[in-house]
N, CA, C and O atoms as a GROMACS GRO file, in nm:
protein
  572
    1UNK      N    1   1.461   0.334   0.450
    1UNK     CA    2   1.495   0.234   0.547
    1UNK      C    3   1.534   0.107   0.474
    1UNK      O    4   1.474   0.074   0.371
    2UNK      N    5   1.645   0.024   0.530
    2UNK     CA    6   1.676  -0.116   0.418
    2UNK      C    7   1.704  -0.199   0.575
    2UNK      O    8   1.778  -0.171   0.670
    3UNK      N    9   1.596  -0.327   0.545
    3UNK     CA   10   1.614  -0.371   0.627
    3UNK      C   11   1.717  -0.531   0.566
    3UNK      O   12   1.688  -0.606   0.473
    4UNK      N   13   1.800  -0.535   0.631
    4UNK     CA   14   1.857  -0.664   0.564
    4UNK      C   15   1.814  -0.810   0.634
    4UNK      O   16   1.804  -0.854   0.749
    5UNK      N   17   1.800  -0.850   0.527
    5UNK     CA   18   1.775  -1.050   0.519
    5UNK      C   19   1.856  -1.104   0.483
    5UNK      O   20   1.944  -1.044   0.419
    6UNK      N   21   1.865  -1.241   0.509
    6UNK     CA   22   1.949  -1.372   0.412
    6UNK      C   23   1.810  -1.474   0.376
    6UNK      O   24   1.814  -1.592   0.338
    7UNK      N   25   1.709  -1.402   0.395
    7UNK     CA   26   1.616  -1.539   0.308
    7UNK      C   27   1.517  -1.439   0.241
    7UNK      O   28   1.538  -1.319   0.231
    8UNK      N   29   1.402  -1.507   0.197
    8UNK     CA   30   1.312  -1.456   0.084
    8UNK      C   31   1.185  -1.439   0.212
    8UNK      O   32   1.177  -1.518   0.306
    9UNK      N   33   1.093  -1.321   0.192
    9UNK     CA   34   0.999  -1.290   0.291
    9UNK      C   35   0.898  -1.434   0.258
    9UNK      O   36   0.911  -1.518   0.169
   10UNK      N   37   0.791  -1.424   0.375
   10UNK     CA   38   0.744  -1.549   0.306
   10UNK      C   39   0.621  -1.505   0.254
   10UNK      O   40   0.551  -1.590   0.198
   11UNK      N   41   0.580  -1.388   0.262
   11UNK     CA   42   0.443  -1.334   0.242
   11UNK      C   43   0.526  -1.188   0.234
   11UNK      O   44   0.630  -1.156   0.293
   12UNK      N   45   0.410  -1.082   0.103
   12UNK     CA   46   0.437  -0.947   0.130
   12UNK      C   47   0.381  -0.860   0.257
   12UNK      O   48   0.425  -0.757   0.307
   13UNK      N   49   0.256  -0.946   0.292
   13UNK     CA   50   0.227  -0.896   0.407
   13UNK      C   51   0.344  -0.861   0.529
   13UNK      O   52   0.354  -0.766   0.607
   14UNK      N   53   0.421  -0.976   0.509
   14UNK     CA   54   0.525  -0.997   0.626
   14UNK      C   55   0.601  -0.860   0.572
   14UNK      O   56   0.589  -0.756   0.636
   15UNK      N   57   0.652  -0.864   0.495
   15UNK     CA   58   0.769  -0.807   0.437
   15UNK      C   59   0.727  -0.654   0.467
   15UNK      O   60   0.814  -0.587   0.523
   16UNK      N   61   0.563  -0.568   0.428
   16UNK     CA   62   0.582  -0.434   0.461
   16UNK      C   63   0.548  -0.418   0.584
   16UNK      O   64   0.553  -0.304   0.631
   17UNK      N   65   0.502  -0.538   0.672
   17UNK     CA   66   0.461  -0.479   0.787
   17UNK      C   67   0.600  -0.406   0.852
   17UNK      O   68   0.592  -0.302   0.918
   18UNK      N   69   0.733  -0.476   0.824
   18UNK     CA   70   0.830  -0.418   0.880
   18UNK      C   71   0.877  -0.272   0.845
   18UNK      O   72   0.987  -0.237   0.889
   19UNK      N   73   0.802  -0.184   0.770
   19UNK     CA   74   0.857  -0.076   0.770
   19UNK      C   75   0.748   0.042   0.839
   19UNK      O   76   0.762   0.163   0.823
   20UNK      N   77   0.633  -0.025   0.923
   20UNK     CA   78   0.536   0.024   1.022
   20UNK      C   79   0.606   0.071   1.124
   20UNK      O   80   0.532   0.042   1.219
   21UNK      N   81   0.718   0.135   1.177
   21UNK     CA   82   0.781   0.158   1.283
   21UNK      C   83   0.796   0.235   1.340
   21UNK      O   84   0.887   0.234   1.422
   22UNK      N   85   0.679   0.386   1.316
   22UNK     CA   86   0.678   0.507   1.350
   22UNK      C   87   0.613   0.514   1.486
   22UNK      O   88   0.592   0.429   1.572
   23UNK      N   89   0.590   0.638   1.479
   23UNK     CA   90   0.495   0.646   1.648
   23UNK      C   91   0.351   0.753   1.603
   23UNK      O   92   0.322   0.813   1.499
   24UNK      N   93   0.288   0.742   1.728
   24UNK     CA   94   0.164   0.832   1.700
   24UNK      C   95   0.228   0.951   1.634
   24UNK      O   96   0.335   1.007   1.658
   25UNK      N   97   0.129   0.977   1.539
   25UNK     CA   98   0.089   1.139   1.478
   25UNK      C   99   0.199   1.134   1.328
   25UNK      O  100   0.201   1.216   1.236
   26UNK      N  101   0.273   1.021   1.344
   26UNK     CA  102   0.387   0.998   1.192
   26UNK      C  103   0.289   0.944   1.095
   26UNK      O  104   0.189   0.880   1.129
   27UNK      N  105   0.334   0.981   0.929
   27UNK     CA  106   0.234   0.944   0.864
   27UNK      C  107   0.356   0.884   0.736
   27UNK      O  108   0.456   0.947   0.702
   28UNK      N  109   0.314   0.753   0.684
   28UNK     CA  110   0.354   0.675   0.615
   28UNK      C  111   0.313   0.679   0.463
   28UNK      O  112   0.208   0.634   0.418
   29UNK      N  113   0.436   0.755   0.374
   29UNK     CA  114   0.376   0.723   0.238
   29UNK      C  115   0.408   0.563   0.106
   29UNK      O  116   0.501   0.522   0.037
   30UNK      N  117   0.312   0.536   0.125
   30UNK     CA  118   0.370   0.379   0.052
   30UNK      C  119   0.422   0.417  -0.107
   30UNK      O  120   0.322   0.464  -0.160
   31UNK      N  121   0.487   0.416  -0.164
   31UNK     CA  122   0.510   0.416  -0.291
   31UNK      C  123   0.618   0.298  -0.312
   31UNK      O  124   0.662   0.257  -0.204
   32UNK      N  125   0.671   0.232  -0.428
   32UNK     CA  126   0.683   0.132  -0.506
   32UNK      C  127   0.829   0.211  -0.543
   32UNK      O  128   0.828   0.333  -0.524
   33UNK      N  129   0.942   0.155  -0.590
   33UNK     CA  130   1.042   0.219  -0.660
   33UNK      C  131   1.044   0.248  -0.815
   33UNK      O  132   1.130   0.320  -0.867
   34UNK      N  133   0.950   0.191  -0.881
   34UNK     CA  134   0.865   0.224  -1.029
   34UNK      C  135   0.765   0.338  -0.983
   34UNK      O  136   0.649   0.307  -1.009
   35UNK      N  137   0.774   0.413  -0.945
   35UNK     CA  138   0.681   0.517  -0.909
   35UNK      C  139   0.701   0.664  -0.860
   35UNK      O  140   0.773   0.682  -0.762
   36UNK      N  141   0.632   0.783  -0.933
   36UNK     CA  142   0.667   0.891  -0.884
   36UNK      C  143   0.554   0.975  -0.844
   36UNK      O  144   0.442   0.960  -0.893
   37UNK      N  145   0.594   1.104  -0.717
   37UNK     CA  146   0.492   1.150  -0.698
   37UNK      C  147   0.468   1.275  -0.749
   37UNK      O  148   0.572   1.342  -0.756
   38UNK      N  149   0.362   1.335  -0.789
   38UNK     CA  150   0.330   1.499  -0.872
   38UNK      C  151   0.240   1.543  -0.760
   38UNK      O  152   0.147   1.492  -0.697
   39UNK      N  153   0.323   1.691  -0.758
   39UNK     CA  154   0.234   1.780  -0.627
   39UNK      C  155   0.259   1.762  -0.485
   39UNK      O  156   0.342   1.692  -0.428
   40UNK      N  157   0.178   1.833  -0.444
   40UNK     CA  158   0.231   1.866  -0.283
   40UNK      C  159   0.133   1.765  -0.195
   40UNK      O  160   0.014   1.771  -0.226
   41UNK      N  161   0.158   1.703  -0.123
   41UNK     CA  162   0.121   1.625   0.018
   41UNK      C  163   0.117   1.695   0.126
   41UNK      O  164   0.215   1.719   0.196
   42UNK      N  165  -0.001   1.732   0.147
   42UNK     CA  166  -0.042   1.817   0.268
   42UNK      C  167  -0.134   1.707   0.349
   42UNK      O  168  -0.234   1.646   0.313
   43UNK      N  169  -0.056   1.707   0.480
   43UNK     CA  170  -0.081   1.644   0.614
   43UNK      C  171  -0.215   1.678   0.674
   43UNK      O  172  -0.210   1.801   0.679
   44UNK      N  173  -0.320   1.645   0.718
   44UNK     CA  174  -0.416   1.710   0.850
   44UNK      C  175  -0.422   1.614   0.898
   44UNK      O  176  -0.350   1.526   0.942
   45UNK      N  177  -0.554   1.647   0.880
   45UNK     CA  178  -0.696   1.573   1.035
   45UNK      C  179  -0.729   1.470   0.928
   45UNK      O  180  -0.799   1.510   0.836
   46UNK      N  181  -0.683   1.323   0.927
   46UNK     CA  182  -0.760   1.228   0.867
   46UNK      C  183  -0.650   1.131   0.901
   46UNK      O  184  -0.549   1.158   0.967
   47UNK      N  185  -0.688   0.991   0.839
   47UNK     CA  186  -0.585   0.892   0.903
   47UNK      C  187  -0.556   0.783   0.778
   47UNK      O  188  -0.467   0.698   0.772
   48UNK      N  189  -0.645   0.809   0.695
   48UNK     CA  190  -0.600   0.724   0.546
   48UNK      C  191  -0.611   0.830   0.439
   48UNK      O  192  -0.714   0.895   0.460
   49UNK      N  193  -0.526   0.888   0.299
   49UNK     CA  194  -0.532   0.977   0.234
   49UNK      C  195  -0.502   0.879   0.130
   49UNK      O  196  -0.418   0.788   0.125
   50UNK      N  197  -0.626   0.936   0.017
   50UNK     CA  198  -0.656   0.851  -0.115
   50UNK      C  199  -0.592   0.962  -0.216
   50UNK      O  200  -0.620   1.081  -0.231
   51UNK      N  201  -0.508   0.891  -0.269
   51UNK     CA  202  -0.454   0.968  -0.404
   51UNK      C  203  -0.508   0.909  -0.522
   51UNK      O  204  -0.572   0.803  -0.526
   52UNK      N  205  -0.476   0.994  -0.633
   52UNK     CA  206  -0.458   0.944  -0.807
   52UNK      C  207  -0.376   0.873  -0.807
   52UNK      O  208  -0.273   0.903  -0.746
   53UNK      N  209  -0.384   0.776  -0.860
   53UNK     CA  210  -0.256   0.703  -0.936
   53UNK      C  211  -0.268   0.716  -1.079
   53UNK      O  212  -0.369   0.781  -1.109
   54UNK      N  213  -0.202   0.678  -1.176
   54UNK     CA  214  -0.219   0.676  -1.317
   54UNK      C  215  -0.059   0.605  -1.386
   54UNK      O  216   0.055   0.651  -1.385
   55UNK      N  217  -0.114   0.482  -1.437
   55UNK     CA  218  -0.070   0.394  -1.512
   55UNK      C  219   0.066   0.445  -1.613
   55UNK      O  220   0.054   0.365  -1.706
   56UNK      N  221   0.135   0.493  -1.633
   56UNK     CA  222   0.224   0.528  -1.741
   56UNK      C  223   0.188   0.434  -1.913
   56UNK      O  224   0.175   0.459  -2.033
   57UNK      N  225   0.186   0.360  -1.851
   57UNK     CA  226   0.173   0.240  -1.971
   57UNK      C  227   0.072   0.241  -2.057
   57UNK      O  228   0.110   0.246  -2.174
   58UNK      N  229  -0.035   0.238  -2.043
   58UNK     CA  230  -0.178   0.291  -2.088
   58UNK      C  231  -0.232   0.339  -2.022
   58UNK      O  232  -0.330   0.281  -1.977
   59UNK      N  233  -0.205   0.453  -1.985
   59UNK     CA  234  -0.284   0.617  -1.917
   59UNK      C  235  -0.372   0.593  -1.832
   59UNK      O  236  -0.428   0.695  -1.794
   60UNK      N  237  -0.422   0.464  -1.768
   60UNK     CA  238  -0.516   0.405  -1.671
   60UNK      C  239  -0.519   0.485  -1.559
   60UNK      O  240  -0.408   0.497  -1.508
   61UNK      N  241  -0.619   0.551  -1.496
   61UNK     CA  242  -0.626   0.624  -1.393
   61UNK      C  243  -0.716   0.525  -1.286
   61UNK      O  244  -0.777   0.427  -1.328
   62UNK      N  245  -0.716   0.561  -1.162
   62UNK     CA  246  -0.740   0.503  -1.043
   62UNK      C  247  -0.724   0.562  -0.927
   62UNK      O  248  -0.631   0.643  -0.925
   63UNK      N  249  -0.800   0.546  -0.803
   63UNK     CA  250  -0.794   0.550  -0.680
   63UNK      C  251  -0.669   0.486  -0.584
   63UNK      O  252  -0.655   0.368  -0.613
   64UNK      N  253  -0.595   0.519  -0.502
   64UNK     CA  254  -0.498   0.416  -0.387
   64UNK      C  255  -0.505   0.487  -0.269
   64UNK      O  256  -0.467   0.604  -0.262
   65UNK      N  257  -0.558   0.416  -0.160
   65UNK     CA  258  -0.454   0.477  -0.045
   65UNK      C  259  -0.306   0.434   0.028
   65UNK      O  260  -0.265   0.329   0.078
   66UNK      N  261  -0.262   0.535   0.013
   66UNK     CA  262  -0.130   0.575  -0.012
   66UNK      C  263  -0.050   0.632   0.134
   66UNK      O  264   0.057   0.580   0.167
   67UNK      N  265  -0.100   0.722   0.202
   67UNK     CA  266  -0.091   0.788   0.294
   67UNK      C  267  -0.145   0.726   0.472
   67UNK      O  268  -0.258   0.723   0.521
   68UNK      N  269  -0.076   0.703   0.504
   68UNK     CA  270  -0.120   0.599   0.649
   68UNK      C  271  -0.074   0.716   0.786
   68UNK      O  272   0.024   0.783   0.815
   69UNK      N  273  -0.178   0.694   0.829
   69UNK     CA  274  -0.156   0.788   0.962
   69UNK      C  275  -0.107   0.651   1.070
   69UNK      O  276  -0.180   0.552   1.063
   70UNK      N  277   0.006   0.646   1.161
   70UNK     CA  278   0.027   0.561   1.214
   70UNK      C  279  -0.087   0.535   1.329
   70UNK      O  280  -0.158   0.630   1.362
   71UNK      N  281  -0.103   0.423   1.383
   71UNK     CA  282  -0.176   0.355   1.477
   71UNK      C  283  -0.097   0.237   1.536
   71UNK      O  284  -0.007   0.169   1.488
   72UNK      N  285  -0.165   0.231   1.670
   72UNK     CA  286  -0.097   0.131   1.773
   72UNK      C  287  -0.114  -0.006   1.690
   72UNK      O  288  -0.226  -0.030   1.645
   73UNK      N  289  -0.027  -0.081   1.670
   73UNK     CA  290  -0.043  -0.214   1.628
   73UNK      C  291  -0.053  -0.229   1.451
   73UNK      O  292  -0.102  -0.326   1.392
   74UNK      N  293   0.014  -0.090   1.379
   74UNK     CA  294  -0.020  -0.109   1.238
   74UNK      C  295   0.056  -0.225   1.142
   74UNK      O  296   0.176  -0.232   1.115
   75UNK      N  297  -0.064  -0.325   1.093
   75UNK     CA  298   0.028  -0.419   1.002
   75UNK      C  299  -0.054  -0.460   0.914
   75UNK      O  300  -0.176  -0.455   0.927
   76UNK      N  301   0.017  -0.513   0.800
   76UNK     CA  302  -0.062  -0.593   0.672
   76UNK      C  303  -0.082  -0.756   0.737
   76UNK      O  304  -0.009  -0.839   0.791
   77UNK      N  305  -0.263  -0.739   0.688
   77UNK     CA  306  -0.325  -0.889   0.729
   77UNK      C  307  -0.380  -0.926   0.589
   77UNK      O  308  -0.447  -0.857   0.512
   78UNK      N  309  -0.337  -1.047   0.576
   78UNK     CA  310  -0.462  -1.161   0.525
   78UNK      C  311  -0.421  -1.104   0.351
   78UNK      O  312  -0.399  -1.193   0.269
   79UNK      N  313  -0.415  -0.987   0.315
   79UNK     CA  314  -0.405  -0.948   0.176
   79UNK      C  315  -0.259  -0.832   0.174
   79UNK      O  316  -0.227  -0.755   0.264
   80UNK      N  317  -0.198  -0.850   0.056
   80UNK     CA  318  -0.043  -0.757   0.043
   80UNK      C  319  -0.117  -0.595   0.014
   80UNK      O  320  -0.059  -0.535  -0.077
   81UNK      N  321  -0.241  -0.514   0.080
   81UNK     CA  322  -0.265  -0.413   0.047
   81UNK      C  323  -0.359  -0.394   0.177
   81UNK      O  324  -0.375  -0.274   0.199
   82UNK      N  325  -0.412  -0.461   0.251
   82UNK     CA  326  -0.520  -0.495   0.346
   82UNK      C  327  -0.385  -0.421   0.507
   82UNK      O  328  -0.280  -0.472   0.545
   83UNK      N  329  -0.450  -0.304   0.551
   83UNK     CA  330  -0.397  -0.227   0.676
   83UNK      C  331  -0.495  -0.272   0.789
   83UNK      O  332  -0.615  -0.249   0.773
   84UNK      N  333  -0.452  -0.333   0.898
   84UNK     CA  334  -0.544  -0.334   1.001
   84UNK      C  335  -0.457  -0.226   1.117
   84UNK      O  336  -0.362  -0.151   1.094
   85UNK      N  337  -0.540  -0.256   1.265
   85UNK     CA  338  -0.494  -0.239   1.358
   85UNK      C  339  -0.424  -0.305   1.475
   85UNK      O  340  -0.426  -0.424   1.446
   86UNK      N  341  -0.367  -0.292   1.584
   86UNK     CA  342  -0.375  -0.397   1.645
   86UNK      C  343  -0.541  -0.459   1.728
   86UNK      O  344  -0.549  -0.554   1.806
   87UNK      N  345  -0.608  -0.407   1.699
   87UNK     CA  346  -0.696  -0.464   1.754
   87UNK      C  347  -0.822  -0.534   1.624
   87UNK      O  348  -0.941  -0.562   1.637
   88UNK      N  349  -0.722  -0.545   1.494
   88UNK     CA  350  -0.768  -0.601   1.372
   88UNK      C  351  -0.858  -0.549   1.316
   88UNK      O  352  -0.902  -0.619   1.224
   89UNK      N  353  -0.919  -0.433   1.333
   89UNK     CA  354  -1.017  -0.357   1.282
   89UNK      C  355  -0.943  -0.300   1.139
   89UNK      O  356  -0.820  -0.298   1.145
   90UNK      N  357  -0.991  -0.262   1.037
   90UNK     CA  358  -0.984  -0.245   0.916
   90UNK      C  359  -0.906  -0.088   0.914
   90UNK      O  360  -0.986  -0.003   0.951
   91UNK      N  361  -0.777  -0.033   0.882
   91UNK     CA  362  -0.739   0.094   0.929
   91UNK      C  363  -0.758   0.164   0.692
   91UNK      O  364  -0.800   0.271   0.649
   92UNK      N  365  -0.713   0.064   0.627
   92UNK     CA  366  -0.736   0.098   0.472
   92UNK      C  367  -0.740  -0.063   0.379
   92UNK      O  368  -0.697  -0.175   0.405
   93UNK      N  369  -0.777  -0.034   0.322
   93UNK     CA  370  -0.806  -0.116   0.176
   93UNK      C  371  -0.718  -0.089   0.053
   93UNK      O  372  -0.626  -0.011   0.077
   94UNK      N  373  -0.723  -0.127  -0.055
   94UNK     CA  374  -0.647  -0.109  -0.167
   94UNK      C  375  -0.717   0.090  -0.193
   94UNK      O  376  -0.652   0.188  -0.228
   95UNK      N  377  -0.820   0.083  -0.167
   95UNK     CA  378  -0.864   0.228  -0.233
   95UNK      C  379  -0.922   0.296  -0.141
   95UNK      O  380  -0.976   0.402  -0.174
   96UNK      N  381  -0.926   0.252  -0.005
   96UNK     CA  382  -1.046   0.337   0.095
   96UNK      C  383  -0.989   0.317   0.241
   96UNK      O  384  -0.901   0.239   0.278
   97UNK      N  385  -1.075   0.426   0.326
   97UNK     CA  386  -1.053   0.374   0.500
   97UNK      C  387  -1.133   0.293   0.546
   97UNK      O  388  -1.235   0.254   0.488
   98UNK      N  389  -1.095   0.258   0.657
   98UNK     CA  390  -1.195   0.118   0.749
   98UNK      C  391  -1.296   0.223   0.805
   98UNK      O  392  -1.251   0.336   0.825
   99UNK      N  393  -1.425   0.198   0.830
   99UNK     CA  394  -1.529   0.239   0.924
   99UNK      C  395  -1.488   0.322   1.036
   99UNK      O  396  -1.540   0.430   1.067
  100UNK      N  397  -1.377   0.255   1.105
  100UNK     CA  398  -1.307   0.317   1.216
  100UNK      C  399  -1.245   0.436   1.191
  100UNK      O  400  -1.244   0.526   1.275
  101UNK      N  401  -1.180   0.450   1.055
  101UNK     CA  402  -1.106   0.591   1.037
  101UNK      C  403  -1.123   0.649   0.963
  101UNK      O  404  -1.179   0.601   0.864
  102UNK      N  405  -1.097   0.743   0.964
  102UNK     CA  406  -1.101   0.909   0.838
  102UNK      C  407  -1.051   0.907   0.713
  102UNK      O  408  -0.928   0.911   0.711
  103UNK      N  409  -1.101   0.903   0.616
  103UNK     CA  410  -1.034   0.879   0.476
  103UNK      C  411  -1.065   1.054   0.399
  103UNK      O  412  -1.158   1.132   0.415
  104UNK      N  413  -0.957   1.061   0.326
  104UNK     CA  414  -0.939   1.200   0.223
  104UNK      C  415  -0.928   1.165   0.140
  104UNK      O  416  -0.863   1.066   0.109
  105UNK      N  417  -1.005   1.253   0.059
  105UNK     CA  418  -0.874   1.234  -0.123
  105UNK      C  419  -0.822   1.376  -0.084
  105UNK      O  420  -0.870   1.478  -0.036
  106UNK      N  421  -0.673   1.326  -0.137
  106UNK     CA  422  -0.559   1.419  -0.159
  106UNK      C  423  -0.543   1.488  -0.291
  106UNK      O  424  -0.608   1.436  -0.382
  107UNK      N  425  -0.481   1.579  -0.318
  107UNK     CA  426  -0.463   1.633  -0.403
  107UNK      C  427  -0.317   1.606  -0.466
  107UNK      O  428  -0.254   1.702  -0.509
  108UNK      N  429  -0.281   1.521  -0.471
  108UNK     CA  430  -0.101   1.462  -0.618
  108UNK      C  431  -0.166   1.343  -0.635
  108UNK      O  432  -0.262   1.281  -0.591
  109UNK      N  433  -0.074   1.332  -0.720
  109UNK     CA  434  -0.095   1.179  -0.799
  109UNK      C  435   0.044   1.136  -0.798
  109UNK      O  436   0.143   1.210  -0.801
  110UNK      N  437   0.041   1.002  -0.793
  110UNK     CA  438   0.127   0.878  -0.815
  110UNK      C  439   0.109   0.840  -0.952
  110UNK      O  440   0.002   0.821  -1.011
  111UNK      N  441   0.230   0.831  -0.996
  111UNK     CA  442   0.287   0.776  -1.135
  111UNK      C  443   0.343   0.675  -1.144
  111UNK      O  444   0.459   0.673  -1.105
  112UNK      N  445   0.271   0.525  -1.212
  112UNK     CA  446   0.319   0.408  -1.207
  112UNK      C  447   0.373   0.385  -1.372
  112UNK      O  448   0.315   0.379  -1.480
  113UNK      N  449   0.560   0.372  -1.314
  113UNK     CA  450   0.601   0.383  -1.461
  113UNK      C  451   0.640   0.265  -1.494
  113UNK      O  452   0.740   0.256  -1.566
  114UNK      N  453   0.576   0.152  -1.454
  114UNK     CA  454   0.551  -0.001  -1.524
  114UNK      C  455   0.594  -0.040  -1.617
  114UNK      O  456   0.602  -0.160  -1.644
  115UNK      N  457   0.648   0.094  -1.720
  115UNK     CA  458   0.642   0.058  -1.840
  115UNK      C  459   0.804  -0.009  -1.834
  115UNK      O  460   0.860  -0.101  -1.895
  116UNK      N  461   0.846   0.080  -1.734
  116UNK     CA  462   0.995   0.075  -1.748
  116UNK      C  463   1.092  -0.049  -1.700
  116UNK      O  464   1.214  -0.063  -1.705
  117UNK      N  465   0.961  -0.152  -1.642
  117UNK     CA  466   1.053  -0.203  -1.587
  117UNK      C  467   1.118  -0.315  -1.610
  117UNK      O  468   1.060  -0.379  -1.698
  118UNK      N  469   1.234  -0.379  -1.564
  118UNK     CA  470   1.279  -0.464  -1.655
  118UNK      C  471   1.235  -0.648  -1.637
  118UNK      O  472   1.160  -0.704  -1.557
  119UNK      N  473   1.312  -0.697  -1.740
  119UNK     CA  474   1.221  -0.868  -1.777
  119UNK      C  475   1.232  -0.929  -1.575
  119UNK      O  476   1.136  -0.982  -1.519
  120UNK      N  477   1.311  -0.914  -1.534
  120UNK     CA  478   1.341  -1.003  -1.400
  120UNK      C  479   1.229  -0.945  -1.319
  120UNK      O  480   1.166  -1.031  -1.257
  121UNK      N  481   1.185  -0.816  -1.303
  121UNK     CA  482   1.063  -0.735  -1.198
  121UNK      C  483   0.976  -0.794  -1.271
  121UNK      O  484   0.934  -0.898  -1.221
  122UNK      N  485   0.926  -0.760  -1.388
  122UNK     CA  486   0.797  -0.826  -1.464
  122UNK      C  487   0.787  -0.968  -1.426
  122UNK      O  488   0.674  -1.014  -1.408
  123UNK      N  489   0.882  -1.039  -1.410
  123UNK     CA  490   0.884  -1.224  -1.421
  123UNK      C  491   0.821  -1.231  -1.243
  123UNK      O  492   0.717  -1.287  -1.207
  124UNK      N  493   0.930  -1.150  -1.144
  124UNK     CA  494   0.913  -1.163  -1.049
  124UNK      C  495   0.759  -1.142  -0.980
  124UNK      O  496   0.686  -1.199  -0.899
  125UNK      N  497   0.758  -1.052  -1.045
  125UNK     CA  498   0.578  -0.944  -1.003
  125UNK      C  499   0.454  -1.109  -1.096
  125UNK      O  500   0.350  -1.134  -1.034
  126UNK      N  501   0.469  -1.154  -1.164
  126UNK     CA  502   0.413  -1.241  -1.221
  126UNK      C  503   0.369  -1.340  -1.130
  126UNK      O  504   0.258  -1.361  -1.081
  127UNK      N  505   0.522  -1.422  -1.111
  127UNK     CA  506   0.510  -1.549  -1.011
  127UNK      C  507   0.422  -1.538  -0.890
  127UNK      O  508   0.326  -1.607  -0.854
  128UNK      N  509   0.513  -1.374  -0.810
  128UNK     CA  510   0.374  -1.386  -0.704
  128UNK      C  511   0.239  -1.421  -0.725
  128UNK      O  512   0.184  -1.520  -0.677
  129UNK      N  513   0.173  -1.314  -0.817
  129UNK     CA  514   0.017  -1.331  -0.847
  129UNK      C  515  -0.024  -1.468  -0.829
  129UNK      O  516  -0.126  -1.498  -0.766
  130UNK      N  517   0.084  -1.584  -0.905
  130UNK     CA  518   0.021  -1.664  -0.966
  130UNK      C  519   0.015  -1.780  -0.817
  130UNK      O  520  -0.053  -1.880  -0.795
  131UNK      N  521   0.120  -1.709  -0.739
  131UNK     CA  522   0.112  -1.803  -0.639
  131UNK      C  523   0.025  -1.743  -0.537
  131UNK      O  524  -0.051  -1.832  -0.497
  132UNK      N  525   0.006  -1.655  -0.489
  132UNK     CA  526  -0.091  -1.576  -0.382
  132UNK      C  527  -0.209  -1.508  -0.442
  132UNK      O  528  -0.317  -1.480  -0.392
  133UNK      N  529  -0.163  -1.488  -0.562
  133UNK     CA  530  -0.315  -1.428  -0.626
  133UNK      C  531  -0.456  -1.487  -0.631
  133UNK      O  532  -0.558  -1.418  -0.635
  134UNK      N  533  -0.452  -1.620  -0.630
  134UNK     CA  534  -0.559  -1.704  -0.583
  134UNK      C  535  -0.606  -1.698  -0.471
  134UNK      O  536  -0.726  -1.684  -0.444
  135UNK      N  537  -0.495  -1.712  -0.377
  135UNK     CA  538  -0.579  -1.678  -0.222
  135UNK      C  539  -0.616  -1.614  -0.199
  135UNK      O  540  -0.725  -1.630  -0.144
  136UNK      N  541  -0.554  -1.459  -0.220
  136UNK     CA  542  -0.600  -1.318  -0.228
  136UNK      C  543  -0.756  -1.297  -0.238
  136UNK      O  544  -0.831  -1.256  -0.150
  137UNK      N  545  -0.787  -1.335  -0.366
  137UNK     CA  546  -0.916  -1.299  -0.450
  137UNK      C  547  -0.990  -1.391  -0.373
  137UNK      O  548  -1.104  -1.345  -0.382
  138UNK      N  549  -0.998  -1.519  -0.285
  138UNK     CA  550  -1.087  -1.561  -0.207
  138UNK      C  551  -1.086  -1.519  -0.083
  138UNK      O  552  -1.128  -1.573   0.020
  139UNK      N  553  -1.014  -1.381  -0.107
  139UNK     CA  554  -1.044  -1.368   0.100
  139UNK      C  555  -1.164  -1.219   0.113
  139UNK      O  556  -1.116  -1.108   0.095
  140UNK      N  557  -1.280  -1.230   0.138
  140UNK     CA  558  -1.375  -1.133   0.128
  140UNK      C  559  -1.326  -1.009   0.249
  140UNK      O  560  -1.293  -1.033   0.365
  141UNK      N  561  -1.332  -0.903   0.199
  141UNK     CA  562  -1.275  -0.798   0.261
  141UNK      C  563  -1.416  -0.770   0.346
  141UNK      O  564  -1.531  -0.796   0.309
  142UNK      N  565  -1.374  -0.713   0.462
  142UNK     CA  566  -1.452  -0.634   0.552
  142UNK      C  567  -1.401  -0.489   0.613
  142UNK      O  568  -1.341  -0.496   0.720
  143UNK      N  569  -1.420  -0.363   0.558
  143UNK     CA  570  -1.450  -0.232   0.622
  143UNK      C  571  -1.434  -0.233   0.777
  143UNK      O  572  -1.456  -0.131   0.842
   0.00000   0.00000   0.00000
């Protein structure tokens, strides 16, 4: 999906909530364009699915959820990784589901090939942190 602008988002929150546009029972895989997936993605009964990720750069392995079962009102609040509902209840986290919903680990992994990318993404991916990354890290997450 490419949604076109003439200005700069003002938040990433803003920016992915717009590609939330499915309907019940559609399921949303987030991946990054530095990124690939290994293995098969098999769908059920759950509503947040936790994959592997692993670092290309220094072999760093980790938890993400990745996999979004749609819900009425799905959008990014308060943090660029933070899924609520519309009724603001917690739907995933950077690595887990909210109280309210069903979390899996999946079986593929995501490949973050970081290594590759060039000086303008690195500069760009920087500035954010330095400007939202502060707020970020003071906003206490709730499940």
């Amino acid at each position: 999906m490419f949604i076109p602008t003439n200005k700069c988002w003002p938040l990433q929150q803003v920016k992915r909530s717009k590609y939330f546009i499915g309907e019940e029972g559609d399921y949303y895989l987030i991946i990054d364009a530095d990124e690939l997936v290994k293995g098969i993605i098999e769908l059920g009964d759950f509503d947040v699915g936790i994959c592997s990720c692993r670092r290309q750069s220094d072999n760093v392995r980790y938890k993400r959820a990745r996999i979004i079962k749609h819900v009425q009102g799905i959008h990014y609040n308060t943090k660029h990784y933070w899924i609520k509902d519309r009724k603001g209840r917690t739907v995933a986290l950077l690595d887990r589901s909210g109280k309210a919903y069903q979390g899996k680990e999946l079986n593929f992994t995501i490949y973050h090939l970081n290594h590759e990318r060039d000086f303008a993404r690195e500069s760009a991916q920087r500035e954010y942190y330095q400007i939202h990354g502060t707020r970020e890290r003071s906003i206490k997450e709730w499940i």
